[in-house]
mmCIF file of the N, C-alpha and C atoms, coordinates in Angstrom:
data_MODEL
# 
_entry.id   MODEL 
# 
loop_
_atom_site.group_PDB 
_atom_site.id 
_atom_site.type_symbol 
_atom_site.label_atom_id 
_atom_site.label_alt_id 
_atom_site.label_comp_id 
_atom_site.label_asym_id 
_atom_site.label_entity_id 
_atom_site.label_seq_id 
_atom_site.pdbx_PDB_ins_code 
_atom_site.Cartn_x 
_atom_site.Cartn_y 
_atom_site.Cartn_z 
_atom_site.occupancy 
_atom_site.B_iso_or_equiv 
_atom_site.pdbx_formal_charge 
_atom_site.auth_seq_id 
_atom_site.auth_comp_id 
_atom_site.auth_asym_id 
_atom_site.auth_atom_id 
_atom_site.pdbx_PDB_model_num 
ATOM 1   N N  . UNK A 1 1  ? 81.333  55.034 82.958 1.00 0.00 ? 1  UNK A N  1 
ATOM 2   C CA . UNK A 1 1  ? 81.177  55.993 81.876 1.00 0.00 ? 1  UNK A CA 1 
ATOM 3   C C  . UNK A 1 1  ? 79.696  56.086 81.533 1.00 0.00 ? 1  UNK A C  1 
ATOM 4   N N  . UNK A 1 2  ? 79.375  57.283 81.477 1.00 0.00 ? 2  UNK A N  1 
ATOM 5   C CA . UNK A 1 2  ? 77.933  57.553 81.068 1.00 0.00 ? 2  UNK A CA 1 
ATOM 6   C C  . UNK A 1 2  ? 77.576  57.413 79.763 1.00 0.00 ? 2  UNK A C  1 
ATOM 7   N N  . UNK A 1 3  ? 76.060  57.146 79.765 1.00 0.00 ? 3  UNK A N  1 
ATOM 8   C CA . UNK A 1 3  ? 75.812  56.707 77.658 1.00 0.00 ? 3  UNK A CA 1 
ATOM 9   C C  . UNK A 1 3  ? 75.817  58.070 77.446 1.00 0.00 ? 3  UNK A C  1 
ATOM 10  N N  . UNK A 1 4  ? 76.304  58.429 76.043 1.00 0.00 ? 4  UNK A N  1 
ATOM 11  C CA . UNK A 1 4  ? 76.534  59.075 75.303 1.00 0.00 ? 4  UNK A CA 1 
ATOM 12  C C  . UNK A 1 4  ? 74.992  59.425 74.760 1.00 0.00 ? 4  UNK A C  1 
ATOM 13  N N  . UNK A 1 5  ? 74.578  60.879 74.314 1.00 0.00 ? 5  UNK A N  1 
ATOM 14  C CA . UNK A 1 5  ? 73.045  61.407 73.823 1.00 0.00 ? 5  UNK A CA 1 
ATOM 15  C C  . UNK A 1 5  ? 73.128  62.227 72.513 1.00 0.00 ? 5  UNK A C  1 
ATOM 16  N N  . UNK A 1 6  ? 72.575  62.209 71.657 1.00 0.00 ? 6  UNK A N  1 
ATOM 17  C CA . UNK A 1 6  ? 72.443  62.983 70.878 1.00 0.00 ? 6  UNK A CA 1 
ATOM 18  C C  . UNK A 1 6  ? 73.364  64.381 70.658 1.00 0.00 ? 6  UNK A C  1 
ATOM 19  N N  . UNK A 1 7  ? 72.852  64.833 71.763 1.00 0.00 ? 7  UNK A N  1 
ATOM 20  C CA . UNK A 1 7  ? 73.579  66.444 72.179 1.00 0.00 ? 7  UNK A CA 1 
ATOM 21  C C  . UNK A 1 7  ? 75.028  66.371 72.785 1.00 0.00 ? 7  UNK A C  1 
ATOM 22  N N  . UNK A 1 8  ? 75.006  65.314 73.012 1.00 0.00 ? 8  UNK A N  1 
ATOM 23  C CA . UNK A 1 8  ? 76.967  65.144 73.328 1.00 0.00 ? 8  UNK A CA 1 
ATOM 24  C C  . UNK A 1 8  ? 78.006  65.431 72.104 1.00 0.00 ? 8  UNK A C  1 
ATOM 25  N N  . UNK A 1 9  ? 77.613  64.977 71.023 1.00 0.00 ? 9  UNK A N  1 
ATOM 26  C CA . UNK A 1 9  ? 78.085  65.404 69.928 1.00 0.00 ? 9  UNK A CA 1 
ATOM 27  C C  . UNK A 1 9  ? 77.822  66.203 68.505 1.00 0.00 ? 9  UNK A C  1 
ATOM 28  N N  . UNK A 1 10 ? 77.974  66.941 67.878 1.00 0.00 ? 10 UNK A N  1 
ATOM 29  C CA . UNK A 1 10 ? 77.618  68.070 67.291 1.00 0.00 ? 10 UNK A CA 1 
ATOM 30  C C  . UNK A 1 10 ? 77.838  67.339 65.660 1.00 0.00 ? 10 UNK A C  1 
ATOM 31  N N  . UNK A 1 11 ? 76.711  68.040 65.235 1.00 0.00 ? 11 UNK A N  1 
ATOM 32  C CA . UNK A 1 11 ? 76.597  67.387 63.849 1.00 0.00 ? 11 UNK A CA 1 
ATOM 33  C C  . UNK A 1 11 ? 78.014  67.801 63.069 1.00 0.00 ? 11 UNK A C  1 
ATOM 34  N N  . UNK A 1 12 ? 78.303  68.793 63.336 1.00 0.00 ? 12 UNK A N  1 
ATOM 35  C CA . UNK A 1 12 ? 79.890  69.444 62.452 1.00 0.00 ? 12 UNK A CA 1 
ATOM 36  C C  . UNK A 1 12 ? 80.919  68.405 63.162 1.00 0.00 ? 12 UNK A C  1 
ATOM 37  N N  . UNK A 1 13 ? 81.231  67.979 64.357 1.00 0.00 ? 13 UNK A N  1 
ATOM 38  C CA . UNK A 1 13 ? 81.787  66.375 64.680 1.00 0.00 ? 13 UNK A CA 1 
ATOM 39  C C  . UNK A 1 13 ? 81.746  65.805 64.167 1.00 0.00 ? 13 UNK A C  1 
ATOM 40  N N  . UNK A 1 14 ? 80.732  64.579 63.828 1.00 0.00 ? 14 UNK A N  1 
ATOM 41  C CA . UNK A 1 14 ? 80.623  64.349 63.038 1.00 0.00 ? 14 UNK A CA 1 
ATOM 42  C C  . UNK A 1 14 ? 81.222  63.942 61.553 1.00 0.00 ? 14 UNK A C  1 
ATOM 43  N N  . UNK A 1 15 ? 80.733  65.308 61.008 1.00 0.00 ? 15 UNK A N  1 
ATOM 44  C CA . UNK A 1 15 ? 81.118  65.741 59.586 1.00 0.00 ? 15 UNK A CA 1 
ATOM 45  C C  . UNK A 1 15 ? 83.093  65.371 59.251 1.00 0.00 ? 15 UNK A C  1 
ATOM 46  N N  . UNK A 1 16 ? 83.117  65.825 60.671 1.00 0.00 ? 16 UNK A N  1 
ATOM 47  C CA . UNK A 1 16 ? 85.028  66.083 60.474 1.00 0.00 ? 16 UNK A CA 1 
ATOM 48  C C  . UNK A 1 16 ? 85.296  64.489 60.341 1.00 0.00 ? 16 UNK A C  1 
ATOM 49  N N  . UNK A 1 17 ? 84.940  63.908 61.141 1.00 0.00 ? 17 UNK A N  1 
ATOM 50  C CA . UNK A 1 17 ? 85.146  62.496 61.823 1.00 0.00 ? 17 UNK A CA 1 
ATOM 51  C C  . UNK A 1 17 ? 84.888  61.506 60.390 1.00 0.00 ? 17 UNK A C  1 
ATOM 52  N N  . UNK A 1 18 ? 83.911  61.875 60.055 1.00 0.00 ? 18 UNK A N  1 
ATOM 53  C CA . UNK A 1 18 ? 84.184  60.819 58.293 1.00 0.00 ? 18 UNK A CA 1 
ATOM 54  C C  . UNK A 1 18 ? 85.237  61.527 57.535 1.00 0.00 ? 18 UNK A C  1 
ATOM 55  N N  . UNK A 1 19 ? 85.563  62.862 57.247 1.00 0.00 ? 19 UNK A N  1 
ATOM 56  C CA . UNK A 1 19 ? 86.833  63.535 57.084 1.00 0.00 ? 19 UNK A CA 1 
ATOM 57  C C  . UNK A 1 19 ? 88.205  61.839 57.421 1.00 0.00 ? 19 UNK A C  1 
ATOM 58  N N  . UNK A 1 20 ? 87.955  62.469 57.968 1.00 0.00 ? 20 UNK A N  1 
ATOM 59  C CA . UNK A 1 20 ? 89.193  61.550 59.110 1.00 0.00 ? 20 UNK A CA 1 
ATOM 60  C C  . UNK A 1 20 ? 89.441  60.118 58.690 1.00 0.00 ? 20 UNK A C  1 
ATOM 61  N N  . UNK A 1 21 ? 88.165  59.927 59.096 1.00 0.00 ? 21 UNK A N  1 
ATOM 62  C CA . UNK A 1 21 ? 88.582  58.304 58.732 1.00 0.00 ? 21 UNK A CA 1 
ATOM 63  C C  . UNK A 1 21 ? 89.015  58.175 57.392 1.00 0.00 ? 21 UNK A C  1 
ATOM 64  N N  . UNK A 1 22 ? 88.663  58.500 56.364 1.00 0.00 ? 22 UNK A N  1 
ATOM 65  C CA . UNK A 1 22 ? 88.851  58.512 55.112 1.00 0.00 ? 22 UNK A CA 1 
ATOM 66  C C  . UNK A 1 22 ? 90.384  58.689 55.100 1.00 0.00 ? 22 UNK A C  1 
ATOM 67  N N  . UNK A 1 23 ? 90.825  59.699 55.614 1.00 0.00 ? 23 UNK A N  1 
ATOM 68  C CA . UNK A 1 23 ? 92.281  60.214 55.446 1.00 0.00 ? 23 UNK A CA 1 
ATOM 69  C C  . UNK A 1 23 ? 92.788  58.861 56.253 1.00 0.00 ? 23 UNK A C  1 
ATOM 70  N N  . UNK A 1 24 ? 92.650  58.367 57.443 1.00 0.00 ? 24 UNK A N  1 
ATOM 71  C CA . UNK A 1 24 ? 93.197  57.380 58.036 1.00 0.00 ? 24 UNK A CA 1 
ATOM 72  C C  . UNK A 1 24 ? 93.345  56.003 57.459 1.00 0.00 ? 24 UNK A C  1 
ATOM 73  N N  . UNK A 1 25 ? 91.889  55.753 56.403 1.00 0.00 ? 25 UNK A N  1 
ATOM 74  C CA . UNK A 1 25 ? 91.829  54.788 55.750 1.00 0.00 ? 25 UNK A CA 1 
ATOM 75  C C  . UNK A 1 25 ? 92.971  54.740 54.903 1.00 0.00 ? 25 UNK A C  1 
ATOM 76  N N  . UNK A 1 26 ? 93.276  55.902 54.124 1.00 0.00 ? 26 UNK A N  1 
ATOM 77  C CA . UNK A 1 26 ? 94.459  56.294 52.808 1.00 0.00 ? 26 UNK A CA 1 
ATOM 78  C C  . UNK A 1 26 ? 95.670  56.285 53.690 1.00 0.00 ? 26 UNK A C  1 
ATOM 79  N N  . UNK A 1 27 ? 95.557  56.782 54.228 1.00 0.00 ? 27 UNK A N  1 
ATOM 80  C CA . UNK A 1 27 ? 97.085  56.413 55.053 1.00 0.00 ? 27 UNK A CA 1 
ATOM 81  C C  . UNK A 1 27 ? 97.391  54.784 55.393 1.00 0.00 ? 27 UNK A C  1 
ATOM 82  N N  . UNK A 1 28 ? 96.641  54.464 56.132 1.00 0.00 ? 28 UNK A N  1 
ATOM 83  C CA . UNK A 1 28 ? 96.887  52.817 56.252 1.00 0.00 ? 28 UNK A CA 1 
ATOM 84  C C  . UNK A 1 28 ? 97.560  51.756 55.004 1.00 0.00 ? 28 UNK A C  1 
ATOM 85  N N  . UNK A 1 29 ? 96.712  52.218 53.833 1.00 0.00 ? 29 UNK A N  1 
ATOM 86  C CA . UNK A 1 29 ? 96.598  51.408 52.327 1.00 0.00 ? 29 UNK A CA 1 
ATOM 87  C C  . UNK A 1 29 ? 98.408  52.328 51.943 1.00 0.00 ? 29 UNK A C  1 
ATOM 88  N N  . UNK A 1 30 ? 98.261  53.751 52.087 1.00 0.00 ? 30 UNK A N  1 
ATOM 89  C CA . UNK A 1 30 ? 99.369  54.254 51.615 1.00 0.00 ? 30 UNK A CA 1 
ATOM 90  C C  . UNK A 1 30 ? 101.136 54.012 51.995 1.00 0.00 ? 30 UNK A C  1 
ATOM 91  N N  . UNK A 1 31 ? 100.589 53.453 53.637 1.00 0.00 ? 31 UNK A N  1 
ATOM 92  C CA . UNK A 1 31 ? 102.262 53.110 54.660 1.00 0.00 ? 31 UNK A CA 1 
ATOM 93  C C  . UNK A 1 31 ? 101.864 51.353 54.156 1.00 0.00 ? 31 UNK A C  1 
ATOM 94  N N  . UNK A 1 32 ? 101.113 50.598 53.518 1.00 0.00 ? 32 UNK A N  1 
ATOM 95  C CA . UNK A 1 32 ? 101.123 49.247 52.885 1.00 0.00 ? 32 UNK A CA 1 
ATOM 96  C C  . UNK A 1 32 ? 100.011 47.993 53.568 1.00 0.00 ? 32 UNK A C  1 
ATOM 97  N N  . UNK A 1 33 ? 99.534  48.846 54.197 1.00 0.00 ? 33 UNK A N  1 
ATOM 98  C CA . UNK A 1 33 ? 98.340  47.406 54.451 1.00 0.00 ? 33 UNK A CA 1 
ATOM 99  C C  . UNK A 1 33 ? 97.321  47.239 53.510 1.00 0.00 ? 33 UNK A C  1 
ATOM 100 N N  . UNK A 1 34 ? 97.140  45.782 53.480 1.00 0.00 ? 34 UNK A N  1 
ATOM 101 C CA . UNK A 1 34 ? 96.527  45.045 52.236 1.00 0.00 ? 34 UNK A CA 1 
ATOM 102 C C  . UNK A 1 34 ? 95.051  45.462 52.297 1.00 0.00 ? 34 UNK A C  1 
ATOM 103 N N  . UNK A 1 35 ? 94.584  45.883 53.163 1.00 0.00 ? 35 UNK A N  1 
ATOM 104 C CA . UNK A 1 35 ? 93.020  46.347 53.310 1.00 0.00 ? 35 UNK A CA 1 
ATOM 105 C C  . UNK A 1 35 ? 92.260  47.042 53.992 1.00 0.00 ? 35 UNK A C  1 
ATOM 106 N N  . UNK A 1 36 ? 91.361  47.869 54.386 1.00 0.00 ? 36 UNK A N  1 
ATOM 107 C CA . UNK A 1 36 ? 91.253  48.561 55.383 1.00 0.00 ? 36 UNK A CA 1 
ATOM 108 C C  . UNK A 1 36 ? 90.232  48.518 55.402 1.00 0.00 ? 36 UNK A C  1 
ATOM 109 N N  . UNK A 1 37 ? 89.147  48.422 56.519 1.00 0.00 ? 37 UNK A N  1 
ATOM 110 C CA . UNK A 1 37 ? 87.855  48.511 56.567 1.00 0.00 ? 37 UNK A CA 1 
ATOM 111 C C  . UNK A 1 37 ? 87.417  49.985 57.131 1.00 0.00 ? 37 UNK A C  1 
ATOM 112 N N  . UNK A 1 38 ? 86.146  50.474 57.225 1.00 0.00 ? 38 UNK A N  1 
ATOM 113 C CA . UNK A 1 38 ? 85.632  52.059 58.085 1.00 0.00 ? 38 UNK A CA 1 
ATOM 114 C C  . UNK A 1 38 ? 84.472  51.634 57.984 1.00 0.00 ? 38 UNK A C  1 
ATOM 115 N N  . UNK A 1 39 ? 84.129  51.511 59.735 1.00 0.00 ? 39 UNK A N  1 
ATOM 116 C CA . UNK A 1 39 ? 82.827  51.337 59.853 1.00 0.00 ? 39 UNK A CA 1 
ATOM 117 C C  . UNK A 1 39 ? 81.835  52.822 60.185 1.00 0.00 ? 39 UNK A C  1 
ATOM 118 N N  . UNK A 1 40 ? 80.971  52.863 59.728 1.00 0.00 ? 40 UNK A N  1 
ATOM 119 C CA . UNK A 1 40 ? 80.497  54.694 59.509 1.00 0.00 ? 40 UNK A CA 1 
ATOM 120 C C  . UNK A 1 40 ? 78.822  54.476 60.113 1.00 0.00 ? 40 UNK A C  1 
ATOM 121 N N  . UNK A 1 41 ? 78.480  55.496 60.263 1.00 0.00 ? 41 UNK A N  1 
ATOM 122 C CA . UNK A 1 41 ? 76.984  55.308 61.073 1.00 0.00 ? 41 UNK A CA 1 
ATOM 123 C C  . UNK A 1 41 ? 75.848  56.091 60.291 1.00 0.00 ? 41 UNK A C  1 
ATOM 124 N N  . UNK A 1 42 ? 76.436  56.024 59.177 1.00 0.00 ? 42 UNK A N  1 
ATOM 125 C CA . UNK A 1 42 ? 75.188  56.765 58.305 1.00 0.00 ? 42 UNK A CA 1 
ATOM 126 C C  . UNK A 1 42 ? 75.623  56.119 56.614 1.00 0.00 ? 42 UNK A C  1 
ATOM 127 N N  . UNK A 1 43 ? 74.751  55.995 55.805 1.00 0.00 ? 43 UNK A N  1 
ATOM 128 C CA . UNK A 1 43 ? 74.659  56.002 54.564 1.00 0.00 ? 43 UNK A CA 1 
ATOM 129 C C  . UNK A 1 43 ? 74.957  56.577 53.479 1.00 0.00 ? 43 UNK A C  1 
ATOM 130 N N  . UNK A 1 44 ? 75.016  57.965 54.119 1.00 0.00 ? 44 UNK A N  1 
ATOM 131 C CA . UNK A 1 44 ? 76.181  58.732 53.399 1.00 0.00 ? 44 UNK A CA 1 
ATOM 132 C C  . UNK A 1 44 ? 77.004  59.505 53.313 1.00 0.00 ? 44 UNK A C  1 
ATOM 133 N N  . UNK A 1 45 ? 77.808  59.001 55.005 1.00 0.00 ? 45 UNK A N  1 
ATOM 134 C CA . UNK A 1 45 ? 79.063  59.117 55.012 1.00 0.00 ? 45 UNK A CA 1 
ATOM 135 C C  . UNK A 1 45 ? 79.823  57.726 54.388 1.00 0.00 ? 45 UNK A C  1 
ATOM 136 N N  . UNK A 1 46 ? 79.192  56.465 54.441 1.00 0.00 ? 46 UNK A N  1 
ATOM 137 C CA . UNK A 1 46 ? 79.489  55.498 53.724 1.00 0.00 ? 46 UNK A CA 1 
ATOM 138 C C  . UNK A 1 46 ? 79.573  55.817 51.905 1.00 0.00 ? 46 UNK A C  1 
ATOM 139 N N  . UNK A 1 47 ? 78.783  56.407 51.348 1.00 0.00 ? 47 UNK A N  1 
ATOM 140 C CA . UNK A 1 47 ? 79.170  56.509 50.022 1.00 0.00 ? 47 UNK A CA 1 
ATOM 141 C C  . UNK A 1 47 ? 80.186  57.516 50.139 1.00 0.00 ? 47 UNK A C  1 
ATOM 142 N N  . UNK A 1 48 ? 80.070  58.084 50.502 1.00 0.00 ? 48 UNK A N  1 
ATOM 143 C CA . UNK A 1 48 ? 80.832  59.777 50.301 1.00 0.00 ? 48 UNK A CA 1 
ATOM 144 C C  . UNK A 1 48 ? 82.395  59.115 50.826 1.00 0.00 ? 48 UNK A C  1 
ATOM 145 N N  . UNK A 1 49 ? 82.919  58.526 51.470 1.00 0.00 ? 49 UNK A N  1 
ATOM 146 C CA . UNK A 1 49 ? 83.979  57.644 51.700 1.00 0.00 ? 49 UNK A CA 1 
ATOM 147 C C  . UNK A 1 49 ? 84.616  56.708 50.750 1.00 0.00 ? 49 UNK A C  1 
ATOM 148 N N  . UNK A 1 50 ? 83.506  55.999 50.744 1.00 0.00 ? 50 UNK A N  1 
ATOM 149 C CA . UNK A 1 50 ? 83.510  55.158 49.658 1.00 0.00 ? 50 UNK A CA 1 
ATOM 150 C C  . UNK A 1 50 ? 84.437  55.368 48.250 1.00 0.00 ? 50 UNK A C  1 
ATOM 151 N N  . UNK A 1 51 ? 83.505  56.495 48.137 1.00 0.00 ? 51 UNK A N  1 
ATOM 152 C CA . UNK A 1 51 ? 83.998  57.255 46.429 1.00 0.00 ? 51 UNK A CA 1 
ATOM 153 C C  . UNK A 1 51 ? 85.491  58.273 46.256 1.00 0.00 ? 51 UNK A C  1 
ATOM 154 N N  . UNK A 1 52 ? 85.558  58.858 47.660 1.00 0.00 ? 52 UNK A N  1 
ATOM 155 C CA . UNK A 1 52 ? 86.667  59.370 48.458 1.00 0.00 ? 52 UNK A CA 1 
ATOM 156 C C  . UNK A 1 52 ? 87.897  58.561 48.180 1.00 0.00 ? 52 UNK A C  1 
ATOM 157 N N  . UNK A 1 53 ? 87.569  57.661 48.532 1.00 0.00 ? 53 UNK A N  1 
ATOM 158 C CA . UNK A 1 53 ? 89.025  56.287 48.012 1.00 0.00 ? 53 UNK A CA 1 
ATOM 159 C C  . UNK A 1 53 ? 88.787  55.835 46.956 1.00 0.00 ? 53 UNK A C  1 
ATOM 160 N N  . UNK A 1 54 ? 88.018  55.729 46.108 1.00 0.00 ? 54 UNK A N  1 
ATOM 161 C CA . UNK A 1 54 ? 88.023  55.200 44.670 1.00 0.00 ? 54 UNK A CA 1 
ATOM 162 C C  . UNK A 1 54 ? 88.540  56.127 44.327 1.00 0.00 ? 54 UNK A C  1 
ATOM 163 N N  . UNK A 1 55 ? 88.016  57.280 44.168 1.00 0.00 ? 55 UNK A N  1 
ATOM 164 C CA . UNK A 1 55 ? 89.213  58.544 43.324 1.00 0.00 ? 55 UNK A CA 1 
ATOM 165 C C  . UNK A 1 55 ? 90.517  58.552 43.439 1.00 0.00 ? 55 UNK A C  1 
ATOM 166 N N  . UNK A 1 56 ? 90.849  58.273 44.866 1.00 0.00 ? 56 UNK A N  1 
ATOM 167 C CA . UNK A 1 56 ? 92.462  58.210 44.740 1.00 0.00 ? 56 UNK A CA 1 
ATOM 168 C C  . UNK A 1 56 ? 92.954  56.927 44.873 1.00 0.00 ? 56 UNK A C  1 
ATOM 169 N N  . UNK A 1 57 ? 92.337  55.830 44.149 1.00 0.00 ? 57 UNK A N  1 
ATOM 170 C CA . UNK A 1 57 ? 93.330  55.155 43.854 1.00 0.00 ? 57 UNK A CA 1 
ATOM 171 C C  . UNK A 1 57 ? 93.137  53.755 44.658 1.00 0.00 ? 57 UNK A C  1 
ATOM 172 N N  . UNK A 1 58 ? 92.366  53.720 45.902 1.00 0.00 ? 58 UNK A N  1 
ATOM 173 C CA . UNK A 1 58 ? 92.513  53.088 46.755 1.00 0.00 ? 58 UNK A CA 1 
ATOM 174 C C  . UNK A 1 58 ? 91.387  51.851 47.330 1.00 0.00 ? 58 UNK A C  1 
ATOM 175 N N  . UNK A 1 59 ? 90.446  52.511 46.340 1.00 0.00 ? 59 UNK A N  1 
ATOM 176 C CA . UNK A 1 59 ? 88.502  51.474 46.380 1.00 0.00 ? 59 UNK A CA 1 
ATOM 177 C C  . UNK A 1 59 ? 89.027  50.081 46.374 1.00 0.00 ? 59 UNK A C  1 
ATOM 178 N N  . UNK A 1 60 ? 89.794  49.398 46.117 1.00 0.00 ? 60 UNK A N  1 
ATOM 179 C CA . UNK A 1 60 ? 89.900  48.328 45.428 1.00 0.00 ? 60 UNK A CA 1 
ATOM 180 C C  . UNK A 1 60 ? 90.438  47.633 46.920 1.00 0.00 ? 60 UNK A C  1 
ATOM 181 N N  . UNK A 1 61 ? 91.297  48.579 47.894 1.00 0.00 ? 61 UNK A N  1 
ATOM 182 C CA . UNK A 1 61 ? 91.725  47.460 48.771 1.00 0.00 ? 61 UNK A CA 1 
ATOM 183 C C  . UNK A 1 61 ? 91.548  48.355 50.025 1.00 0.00 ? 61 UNK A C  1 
ATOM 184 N N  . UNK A 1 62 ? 89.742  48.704 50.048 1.00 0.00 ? 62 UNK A N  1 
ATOM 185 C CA . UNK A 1 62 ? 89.101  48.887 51.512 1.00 0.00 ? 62 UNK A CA 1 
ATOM 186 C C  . UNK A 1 62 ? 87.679  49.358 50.636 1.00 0.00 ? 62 UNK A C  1 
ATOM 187 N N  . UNK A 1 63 ? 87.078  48.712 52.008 1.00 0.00 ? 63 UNK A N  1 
ATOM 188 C CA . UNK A 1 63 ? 85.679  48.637 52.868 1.00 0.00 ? 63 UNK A CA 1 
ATOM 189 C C  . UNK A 1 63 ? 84.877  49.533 53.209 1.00 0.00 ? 63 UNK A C  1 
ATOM 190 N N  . UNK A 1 64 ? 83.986  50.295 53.198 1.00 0.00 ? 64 UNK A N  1 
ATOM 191 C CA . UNK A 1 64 ? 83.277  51.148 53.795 1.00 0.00 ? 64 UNK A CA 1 
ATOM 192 C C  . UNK A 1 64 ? 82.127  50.286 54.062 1.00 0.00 ? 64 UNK A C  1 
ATOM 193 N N  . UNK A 1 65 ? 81.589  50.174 55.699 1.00 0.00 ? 65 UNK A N  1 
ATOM 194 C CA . UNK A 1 65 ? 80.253  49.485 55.566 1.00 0.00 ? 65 UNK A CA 1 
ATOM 195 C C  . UNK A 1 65 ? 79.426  50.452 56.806 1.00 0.00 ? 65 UNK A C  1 
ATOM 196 N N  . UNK A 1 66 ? 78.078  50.739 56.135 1.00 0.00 ? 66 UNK A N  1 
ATOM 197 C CA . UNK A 1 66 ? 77.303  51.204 57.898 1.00 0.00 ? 66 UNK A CA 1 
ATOM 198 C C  . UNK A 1 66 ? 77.331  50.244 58.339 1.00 0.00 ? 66 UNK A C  1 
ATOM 199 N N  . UNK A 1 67 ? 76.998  50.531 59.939 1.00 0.00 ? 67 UNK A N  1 
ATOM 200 C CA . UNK A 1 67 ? 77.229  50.039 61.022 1.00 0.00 ? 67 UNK A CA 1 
ATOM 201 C C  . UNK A 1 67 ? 75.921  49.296 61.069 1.00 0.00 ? 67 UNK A C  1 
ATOM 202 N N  . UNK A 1 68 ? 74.640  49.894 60.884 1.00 0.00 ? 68 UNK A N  1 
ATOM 203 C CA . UNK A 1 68 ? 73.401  49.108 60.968 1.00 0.00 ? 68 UNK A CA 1 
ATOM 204 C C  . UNK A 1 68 ? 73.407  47.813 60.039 1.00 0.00 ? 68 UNK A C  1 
ATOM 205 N N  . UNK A 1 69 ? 73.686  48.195 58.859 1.00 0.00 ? 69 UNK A N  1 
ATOM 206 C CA . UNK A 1 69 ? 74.121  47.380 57.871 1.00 0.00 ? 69 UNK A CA 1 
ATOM 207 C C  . UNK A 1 69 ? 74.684  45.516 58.495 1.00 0.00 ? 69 UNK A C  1 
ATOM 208 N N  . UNK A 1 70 ? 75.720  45.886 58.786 1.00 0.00 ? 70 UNK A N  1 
ATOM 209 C CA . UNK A 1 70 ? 76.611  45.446 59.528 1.00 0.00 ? 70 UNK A CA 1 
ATOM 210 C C  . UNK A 1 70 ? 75.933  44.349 60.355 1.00 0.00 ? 70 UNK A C  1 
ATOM 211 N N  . UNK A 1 71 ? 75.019  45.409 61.812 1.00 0.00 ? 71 UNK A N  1 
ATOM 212 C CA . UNK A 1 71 ? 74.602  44.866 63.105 1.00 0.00 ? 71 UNK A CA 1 
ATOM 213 C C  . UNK A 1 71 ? 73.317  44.079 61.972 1.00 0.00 ? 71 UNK A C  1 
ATOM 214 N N  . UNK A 1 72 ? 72.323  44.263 60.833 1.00 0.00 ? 72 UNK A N  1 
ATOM 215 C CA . UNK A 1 72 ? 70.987  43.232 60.575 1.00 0.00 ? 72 UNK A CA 1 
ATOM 216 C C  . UNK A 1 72 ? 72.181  42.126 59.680 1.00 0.00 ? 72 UNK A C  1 
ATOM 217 N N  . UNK A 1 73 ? 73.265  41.969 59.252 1.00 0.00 ? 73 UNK A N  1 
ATOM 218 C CA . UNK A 1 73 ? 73.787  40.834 59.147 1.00 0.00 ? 73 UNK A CA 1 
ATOM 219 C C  . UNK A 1 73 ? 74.371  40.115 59.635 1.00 0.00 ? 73 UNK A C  1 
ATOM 220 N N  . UNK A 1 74 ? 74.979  40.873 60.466 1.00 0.00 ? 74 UNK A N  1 
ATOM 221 C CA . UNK A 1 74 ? 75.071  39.814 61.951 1.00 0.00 ? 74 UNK A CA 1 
ATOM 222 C C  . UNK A 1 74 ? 74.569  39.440 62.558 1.00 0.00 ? 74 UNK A C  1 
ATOM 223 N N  . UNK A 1 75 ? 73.227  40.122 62.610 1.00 0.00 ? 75 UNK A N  1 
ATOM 224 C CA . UNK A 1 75 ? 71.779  39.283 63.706 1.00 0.00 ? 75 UNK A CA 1 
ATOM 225 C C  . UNK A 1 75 ? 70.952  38.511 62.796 1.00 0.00 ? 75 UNK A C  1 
ATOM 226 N N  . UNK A 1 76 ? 71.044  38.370 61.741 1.00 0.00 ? 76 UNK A N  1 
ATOM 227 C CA . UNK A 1 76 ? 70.425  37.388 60.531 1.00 0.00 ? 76 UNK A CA 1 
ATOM 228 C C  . UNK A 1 76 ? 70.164  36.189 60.261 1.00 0.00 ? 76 UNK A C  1 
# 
């Protein structure tokens, strides 16, 4: 499989794709799992998620973390 470039994927991709997870996150918490994590590749698709599930109900039992975030505390 070839690496993936910039231009392979379209910023409106993207856009949908934190869409998504968000909805996937609420679904998970909603059919009963105790927590859900979404790992996101920008800062603010991480808030914008984030706040996405606090409104409905759901901040309290999931995660939103960037990914960079993530990779300098794991290499720390």
């Amino acid at each position: 499989m070839g690496a993936l470039s910039a231009d392979d994927v379209t910023e409106d991709e993207i856009e949908k794709t934190d869409t998504i997870l968000a909805g996937l996150a609420y679904q998970y918490i909603a059919a009963g799992a105790p927590h859900v994590t979404v790992l996101v590749s920008d800062r603010i698709a991480e808030q914008a998620i984030a706040n996405s599930l606090s409104a409905v109900g759901v901040g309290d039992r999931t995660s939103v973390v960037e990914g960079r975030d993530l990779l300098t505390e794991l290499t720390s």
